[in-house]
mmCIF file of the N, C-alpha and C atoms, coordinates in Angstrom:
data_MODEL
# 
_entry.id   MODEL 
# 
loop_
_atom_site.group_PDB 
_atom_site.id 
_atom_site.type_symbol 
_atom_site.label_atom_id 
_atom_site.label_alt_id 
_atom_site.label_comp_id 
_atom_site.label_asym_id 
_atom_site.label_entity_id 
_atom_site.label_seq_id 
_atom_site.pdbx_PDB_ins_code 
_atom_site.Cartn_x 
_atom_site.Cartn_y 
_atom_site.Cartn_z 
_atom_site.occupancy 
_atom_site.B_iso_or_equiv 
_atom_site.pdbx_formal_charge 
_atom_site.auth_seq_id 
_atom_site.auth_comp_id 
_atom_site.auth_asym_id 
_atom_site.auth_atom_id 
_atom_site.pdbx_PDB_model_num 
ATOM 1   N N  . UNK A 1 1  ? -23.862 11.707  4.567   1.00 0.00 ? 1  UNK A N  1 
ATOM 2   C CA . UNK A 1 1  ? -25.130 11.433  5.165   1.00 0.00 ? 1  UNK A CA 1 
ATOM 3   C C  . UNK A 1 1  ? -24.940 10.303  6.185   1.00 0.00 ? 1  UNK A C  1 
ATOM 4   N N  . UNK A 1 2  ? -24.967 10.637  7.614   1.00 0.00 ? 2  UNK A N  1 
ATOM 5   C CA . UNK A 1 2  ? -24.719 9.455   8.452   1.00 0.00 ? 2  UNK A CA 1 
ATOM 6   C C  . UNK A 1 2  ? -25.606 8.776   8.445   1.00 0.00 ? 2  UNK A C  1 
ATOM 7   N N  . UNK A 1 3  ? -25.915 7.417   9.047   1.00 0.00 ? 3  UNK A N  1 
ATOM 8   C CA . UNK A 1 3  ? -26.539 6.492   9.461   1.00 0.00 ? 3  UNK A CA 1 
ATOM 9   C C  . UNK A 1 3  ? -27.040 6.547   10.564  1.00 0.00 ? 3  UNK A C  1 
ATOM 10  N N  . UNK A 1 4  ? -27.983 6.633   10.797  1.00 0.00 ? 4  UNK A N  1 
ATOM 11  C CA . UNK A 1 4  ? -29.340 6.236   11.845  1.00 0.00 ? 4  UNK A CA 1 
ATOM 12  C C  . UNK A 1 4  ? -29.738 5.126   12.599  1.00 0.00 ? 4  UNK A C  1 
ATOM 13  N N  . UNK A 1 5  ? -29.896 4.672   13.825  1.00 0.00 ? 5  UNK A N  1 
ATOM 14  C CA . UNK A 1 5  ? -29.992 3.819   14.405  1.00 0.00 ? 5  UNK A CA 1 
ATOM 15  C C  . UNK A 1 5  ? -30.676 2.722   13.779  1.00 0.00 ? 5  UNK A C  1 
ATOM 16  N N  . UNK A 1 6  ? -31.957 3.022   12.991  1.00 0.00 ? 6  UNK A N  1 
ATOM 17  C CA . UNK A 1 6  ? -32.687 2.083   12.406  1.00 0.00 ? 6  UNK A CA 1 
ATOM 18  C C  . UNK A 1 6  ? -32.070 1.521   11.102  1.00 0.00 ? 6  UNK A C  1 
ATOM 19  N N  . UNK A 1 7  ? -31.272 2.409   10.627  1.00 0.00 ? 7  UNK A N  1 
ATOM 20  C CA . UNK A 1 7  ? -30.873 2.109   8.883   1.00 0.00 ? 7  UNK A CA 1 
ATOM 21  C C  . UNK A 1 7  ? -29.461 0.876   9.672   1.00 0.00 ? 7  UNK A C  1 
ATOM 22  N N  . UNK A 1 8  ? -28.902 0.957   10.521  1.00 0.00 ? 8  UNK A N  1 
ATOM 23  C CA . UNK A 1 8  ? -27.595 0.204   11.527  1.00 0.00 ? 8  UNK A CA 1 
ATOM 24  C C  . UNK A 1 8  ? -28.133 -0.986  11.786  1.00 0.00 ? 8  UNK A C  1 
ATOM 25  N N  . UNK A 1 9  ? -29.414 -0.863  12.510  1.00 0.00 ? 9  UNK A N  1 
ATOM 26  C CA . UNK A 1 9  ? -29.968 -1.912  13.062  1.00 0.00 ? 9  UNK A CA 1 
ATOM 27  C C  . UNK A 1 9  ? -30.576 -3.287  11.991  1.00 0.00 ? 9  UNK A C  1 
ATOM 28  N N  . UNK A 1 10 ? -31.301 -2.557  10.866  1.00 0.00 ? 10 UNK A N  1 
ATOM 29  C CA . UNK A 1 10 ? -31.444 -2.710  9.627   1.00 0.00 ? 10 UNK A CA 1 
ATOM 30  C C  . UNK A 1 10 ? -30.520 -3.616  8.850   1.00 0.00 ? 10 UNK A C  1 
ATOM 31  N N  . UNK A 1 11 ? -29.342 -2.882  8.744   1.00 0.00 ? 11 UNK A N  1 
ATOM 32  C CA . UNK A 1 11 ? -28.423 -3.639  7.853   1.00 0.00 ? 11 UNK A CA 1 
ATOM 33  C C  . UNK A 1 11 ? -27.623 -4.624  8.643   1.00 0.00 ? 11 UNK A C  1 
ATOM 34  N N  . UNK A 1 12 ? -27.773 -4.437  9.645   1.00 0.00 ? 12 UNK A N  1 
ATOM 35  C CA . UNK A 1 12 ? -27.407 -6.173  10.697  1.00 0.00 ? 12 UNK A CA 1 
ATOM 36  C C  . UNK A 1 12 ? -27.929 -7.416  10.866  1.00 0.00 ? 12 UNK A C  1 
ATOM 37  N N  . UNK A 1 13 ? -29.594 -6.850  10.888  1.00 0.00 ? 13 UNK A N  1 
ATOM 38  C CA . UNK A 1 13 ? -30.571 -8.129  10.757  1.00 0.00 ? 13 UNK A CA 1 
ATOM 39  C C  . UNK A 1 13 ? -30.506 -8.210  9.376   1.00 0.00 ? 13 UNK A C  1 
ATOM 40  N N  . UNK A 1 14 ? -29.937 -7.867  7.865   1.00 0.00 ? 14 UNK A N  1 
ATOM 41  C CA . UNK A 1 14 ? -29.985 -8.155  7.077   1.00 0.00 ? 14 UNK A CA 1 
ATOM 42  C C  . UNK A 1 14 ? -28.607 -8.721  6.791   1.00 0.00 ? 14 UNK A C  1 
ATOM 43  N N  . UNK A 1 15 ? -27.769 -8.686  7.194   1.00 0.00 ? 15 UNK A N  1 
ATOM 44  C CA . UNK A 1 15 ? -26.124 -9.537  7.550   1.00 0.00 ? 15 UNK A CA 1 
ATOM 45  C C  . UNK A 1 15 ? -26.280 -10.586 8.065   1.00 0.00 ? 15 UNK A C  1 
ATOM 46  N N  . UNK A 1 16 ? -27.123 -10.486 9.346   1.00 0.00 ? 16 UNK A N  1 
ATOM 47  C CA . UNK A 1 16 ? -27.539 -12.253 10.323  1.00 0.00 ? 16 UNK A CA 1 
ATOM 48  C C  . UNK A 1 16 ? -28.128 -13.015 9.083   1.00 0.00 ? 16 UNK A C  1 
ATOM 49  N N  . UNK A 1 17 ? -28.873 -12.488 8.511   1.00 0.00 ? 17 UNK A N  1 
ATOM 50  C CA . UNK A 1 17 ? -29.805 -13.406 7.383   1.00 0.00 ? 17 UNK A CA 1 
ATOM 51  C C  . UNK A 1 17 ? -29.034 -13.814 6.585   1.00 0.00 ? 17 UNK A C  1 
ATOM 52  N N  . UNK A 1 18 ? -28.005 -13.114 6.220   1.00 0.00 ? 18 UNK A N  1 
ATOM 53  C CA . UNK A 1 18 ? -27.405 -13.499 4.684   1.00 0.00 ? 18 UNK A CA 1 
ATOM 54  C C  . UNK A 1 18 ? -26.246 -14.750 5.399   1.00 0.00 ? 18 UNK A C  1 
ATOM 55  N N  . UNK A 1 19 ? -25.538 -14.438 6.260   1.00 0.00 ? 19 UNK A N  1 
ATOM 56  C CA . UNK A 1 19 ? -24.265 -14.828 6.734   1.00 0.00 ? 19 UNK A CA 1 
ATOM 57  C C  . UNK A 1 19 ? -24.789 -16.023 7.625   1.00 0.00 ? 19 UNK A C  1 
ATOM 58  N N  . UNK A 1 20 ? -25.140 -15.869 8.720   1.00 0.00 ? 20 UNK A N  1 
ATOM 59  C CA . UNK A 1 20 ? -26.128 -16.421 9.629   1.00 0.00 ? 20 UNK A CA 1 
ATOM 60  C C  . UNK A 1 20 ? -25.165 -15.703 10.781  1.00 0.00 ? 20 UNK A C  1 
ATOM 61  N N  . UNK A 1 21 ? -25.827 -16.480 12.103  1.00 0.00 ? 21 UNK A N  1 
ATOM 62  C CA . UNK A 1 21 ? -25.182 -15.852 13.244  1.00 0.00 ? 21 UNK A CA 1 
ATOM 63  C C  . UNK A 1 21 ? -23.938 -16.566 14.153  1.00 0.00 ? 21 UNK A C  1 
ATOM 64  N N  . UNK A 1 22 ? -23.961 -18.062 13.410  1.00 0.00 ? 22 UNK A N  1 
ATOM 65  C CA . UNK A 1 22 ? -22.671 -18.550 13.528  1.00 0.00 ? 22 UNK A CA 1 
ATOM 66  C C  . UNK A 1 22 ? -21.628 -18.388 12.948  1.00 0.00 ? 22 UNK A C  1 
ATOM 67  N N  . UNK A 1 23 ? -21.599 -17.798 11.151  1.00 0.00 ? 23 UNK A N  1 
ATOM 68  C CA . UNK A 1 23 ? -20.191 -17.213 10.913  1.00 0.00 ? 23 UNK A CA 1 
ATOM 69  C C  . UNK A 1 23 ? -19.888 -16.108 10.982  1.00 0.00 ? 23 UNK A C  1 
ATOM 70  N N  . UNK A 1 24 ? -21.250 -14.902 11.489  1.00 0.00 ? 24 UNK A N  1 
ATOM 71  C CA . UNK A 1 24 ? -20.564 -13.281 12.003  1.00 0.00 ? 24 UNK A CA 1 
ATOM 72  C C  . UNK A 1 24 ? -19.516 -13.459 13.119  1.00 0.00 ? 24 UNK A C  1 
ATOM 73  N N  . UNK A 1 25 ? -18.891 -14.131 14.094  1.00 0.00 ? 25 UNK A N  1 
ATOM 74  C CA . UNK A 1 25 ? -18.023 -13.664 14.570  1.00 0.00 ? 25 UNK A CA 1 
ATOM 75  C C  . UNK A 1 25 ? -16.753 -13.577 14.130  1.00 0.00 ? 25 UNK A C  1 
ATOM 76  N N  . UNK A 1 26 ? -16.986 -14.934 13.262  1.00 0.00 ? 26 UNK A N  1 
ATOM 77  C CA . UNK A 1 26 ? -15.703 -15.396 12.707  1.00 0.00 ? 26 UNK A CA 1 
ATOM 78  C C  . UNK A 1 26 ? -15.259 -14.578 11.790  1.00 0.00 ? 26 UNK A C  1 
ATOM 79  N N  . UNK A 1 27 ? -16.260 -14.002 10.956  1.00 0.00 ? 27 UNK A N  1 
ATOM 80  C CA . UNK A 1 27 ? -16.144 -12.801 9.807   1.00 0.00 ? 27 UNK A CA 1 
ATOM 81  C C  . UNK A 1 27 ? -15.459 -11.233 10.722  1.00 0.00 ? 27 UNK A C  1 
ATOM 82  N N  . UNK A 1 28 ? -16.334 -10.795 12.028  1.00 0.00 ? 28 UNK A N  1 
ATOM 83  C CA . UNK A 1 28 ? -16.009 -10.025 12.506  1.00 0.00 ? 28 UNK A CA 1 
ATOM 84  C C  . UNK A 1 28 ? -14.163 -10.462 13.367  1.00 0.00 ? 28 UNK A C  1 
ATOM 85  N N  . UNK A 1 29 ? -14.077 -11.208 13.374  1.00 0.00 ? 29 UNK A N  1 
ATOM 86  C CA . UNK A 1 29 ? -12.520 -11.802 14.369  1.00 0.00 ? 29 UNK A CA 1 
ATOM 87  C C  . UNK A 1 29 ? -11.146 -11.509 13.022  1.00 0.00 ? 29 UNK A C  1 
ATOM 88  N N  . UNK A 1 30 ? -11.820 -12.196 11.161  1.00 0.00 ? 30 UNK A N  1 
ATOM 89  C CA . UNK A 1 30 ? -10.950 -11.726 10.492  1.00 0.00 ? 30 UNK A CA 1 
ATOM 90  C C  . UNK A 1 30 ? -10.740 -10.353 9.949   1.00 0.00 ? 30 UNK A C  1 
ATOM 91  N N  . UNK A 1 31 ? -11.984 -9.367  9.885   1.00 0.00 ? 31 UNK A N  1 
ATOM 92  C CA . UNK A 1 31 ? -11.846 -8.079  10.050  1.00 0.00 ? 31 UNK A CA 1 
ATOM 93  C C  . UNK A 1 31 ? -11.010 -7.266  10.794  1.00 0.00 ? 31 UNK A C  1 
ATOM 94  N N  . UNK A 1 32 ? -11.442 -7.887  12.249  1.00 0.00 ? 32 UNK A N  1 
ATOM 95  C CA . UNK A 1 32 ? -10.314 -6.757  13.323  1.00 0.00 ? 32 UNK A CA 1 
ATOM 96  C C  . UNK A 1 32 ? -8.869  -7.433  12.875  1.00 0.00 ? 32 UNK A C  1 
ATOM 97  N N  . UNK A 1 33 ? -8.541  -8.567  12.976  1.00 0.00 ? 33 UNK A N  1 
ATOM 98  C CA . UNK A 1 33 ? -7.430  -8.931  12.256  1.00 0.00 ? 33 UNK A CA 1 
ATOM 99  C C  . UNK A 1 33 ? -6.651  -8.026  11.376  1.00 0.00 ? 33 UNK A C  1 
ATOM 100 N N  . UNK A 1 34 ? -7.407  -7.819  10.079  1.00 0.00 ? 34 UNK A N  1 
ATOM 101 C CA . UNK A 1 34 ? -6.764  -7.530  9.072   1.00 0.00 ? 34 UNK A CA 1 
ATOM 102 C C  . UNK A 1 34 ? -6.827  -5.707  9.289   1.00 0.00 ? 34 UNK A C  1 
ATOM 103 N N  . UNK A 1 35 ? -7.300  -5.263  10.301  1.00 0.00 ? 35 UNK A N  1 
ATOM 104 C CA . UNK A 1 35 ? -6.961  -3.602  10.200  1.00 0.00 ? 35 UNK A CA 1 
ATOM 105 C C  . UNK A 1 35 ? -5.953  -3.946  11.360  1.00 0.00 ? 35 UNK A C  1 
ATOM 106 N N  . UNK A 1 36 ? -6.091  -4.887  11.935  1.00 0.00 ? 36 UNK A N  1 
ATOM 107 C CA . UNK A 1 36 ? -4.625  -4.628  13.382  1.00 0.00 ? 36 UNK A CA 1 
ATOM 108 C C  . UNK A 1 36 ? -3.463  -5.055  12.109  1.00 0.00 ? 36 UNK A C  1 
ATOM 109 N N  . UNK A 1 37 ? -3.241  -5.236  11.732  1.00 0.00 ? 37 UNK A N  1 
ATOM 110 C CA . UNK A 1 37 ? -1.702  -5.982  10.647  1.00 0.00 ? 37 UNK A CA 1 
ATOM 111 C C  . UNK A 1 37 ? -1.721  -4.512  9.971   1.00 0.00 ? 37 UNK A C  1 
ATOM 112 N N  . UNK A 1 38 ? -2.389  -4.083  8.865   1.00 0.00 ? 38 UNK A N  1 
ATOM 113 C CA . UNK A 1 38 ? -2.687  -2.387  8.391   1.00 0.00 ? 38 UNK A CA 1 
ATOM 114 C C  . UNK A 1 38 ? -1.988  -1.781  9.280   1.00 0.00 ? 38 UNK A C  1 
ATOM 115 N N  . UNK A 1 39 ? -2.537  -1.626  10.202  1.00 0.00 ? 39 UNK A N  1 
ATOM 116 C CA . UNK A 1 39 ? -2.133  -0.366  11.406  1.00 0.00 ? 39 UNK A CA 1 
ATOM 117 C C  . UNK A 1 39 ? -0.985  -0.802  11.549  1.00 0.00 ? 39 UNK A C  1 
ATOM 118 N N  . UNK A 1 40 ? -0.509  -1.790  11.795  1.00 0.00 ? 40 UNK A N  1 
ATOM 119 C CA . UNK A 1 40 ? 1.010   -2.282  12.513  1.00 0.00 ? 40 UNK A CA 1 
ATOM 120 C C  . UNK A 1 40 ? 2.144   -2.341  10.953  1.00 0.00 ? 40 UNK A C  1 
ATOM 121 N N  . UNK A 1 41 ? 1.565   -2.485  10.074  1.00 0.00 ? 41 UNK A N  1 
ATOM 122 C CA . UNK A 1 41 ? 2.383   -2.376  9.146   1.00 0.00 ? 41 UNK A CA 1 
ATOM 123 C C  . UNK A 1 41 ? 2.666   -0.847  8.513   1.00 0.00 ? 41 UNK A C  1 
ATOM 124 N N  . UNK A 1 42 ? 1.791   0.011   8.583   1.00 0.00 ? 42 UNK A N  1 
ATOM 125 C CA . UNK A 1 42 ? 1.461   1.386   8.387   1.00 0.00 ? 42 UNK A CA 1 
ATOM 126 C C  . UNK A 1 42 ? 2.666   2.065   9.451   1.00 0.00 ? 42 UNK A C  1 
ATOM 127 N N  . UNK A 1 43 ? 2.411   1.607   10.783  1.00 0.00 ? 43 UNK A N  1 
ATOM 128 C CA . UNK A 1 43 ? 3.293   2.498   11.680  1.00 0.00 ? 43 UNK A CA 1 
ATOM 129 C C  . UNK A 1 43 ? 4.977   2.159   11.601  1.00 0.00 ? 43 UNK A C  1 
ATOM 130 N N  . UNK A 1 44 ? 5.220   0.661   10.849  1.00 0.00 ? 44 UNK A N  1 
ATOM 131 C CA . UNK A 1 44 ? 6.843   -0.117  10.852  1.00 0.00 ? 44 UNK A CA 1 
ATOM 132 C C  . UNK A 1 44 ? 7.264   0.348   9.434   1.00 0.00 ? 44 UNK A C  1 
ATOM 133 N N  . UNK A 1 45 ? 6.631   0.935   8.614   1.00 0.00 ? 45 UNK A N  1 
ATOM 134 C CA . UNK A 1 45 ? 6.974   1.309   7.481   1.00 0.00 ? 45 UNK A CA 1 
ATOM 135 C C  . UNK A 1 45 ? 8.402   1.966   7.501   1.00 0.00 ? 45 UNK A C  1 
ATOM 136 N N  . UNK A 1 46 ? 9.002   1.670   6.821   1.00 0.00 ? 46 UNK A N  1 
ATOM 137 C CA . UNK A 1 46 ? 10.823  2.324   6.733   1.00 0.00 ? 46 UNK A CA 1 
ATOM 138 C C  . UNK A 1 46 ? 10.391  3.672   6.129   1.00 0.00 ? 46 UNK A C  1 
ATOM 139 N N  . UNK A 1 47 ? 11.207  5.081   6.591   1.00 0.00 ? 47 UNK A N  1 
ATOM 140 C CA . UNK A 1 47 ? 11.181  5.901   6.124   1.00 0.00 ? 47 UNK A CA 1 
ATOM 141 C C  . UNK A 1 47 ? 11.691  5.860   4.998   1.00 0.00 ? 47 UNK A C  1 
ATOM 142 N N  . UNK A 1 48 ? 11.714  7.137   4.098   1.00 0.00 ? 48 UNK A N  1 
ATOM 143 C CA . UNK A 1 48 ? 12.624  6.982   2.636   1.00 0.00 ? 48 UNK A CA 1 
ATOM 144 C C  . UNK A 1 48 ? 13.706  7.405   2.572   1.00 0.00 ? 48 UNK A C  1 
ATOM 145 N N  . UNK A 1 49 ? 14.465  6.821   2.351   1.00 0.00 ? 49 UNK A N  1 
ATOM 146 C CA . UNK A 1 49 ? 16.201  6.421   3.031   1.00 0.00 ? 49 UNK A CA 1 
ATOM 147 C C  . UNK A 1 49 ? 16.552  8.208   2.049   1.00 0.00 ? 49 UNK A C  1 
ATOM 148 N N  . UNK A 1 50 ? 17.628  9.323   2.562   1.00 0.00 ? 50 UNK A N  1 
ATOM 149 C CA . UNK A 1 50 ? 17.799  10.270  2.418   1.00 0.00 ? 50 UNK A CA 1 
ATOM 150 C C  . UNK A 1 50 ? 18.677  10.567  0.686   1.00 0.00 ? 50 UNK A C  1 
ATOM 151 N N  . UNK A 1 51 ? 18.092  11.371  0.065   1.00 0.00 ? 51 UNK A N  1 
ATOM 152 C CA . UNK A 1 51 ? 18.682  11.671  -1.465  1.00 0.00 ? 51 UNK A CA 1 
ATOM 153 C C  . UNK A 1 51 ? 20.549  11.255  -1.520  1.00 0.00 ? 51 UNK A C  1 
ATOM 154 N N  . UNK A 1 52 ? 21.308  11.662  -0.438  1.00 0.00 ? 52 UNK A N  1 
ATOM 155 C CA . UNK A 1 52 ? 22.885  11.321  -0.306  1.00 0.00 ? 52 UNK A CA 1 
ATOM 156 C C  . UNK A 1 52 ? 23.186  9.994   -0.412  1.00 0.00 ? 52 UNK A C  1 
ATOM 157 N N  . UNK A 1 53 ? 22.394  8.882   0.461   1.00 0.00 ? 53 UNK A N  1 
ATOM 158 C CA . UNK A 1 53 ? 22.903  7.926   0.477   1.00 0.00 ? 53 UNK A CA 1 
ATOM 159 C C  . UNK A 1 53 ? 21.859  6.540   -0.792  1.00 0.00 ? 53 UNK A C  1 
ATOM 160 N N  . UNK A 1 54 ? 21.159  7.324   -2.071  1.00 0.00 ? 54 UNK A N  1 
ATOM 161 C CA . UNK A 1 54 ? 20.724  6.581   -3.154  1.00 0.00 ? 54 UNK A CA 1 
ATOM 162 C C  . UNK A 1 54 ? 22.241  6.255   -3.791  1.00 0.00 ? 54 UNK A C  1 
ATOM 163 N N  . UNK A 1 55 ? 21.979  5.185   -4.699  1.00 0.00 ? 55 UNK A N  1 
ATOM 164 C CA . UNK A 1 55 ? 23.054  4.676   -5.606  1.00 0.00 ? 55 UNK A CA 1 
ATOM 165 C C  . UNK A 1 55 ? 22.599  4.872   -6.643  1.00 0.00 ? 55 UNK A C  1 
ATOM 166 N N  . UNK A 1 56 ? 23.612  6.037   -7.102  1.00 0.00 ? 56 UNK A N  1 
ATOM 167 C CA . UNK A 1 56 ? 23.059  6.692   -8.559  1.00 0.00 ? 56 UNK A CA 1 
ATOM 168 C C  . UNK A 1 56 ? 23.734  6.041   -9.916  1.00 0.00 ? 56 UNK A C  1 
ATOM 169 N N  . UNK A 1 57 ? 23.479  5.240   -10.758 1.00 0.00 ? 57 UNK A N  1 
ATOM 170 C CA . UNK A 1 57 ? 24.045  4.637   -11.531 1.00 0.00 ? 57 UNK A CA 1 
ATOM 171 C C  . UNK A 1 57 ? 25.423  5.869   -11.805 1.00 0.00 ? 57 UNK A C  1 
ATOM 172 N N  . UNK A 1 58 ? 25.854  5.393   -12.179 1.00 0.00 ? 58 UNK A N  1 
ATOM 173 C CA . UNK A 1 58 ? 27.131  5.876   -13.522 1.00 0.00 ? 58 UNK A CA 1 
ATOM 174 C C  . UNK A 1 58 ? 26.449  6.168   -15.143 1.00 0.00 ? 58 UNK A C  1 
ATOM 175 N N  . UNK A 1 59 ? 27.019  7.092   -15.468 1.00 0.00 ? 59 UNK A N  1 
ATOM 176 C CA . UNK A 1 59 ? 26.679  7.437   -16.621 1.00 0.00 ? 59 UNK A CA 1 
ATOM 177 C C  . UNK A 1 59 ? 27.230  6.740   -17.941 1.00 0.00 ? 59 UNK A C  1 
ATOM 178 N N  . UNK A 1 60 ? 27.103  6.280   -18.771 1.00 0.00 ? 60 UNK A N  1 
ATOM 179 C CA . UNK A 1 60 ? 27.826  5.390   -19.686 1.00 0.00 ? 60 UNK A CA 1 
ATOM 180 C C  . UNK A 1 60 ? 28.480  6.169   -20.734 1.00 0.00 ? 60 UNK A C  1 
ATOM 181 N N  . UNK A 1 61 ? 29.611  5.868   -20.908 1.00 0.00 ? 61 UNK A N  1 
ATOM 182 C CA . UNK A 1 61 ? 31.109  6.697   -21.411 1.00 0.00 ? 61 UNK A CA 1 
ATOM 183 C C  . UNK A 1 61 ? 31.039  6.820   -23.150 1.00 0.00 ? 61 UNK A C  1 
ATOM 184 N N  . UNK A 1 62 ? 30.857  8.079   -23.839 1.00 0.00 ? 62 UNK A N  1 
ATOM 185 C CA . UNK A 1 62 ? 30.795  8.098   -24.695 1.00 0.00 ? 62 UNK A CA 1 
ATOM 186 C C  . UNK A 1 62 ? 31.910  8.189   -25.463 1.00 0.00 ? 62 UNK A C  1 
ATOM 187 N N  . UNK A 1 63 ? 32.135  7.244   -26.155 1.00 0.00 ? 63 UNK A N  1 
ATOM 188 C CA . UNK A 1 63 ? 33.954  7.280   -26.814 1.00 0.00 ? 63 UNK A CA 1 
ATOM 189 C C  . UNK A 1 63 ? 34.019  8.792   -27.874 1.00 0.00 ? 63 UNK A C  1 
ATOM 190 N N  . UNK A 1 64 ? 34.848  9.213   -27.595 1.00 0.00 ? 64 UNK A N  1 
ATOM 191 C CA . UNK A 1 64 ? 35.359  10.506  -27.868 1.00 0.00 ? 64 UNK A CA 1 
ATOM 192 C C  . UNK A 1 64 ? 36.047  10.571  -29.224 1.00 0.00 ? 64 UNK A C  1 
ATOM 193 N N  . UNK A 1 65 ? 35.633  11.081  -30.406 1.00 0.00 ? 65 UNK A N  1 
ATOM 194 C CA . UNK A 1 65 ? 36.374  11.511  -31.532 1.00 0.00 ? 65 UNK A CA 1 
ATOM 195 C C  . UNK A 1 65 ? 37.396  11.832  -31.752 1.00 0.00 ? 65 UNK A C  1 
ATOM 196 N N  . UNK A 1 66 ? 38.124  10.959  -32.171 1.00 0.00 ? 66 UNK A N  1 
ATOM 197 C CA . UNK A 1 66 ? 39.639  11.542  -32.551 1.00 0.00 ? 66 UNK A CA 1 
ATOM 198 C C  . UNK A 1 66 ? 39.741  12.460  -33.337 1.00 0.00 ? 66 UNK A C  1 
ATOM 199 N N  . UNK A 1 67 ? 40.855  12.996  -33.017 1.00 0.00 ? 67 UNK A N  1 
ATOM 200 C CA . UNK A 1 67 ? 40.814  15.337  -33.614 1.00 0.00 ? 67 UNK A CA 1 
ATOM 201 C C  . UNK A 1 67 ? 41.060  14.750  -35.596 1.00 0.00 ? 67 UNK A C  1 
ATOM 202 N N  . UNK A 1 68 ? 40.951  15.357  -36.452 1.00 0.00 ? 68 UNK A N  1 
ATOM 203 C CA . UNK A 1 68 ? 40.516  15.092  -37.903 1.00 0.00 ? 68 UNK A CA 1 
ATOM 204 C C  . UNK A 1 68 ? 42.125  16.505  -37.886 1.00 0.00 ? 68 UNK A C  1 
ATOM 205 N N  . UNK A 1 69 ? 42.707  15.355  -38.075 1.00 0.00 ? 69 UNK A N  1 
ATOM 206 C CA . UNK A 1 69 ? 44.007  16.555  -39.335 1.00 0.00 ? 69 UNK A CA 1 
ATOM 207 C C  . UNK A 1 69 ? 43.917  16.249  -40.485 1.00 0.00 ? 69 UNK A C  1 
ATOM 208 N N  . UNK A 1 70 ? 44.425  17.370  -41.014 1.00 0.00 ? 70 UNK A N  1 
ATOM 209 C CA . UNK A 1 70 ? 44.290  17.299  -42.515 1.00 0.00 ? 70 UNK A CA 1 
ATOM 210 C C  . UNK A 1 70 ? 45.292  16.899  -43.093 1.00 0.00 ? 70 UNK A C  1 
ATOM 211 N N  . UNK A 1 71 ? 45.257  16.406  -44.178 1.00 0.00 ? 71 UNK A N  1 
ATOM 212 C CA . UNK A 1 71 ? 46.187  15.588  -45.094 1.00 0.00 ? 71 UNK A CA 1 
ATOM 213 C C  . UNK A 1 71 ? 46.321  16.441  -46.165 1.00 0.00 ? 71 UNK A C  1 
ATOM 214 N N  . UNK A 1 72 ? 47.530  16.949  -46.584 1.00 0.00 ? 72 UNK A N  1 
ATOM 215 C CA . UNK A 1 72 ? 47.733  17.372  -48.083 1.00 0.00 ? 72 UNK A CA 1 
ATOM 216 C C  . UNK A 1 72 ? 49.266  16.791  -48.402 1.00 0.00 ? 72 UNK A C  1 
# 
């Protein structure tokens, strides 16, 4: 359900009131801020390095049973 010019207009003069109109810019200046860093960190993201070159542990060595001869 979009928003309507009046319901926009509305919830701004009800932002000036709460905030006042000297700290909306400052509020609006750390907003654009923090989606420009998002975006710039979103696009520098390292791809996921390819299945060949993971370091696959080693498997840990199960000591092996010595063969059972029989004694008579």
């Amino acid at each position: 359900m979009p928003f309507g010019p009046l319901e926009i207009i509305l919830l701004l003069v009800v932002v000036v009131f709460i905030f006042g109109a000297g700290k909306l810019p400052q509020m609006m200046k750390g907003l654009g801020q923090g989606v420009r860093e998002f975006k710039r960190e979103a696009h520098e993201s390292p791809a996921p390095a390819p299945l060949s070159s993971q370091v696959v542990p080693p498997k840990p060595e199960v000591p092996s049973a010595s063969p059972v001869t029989e004694r008579r």
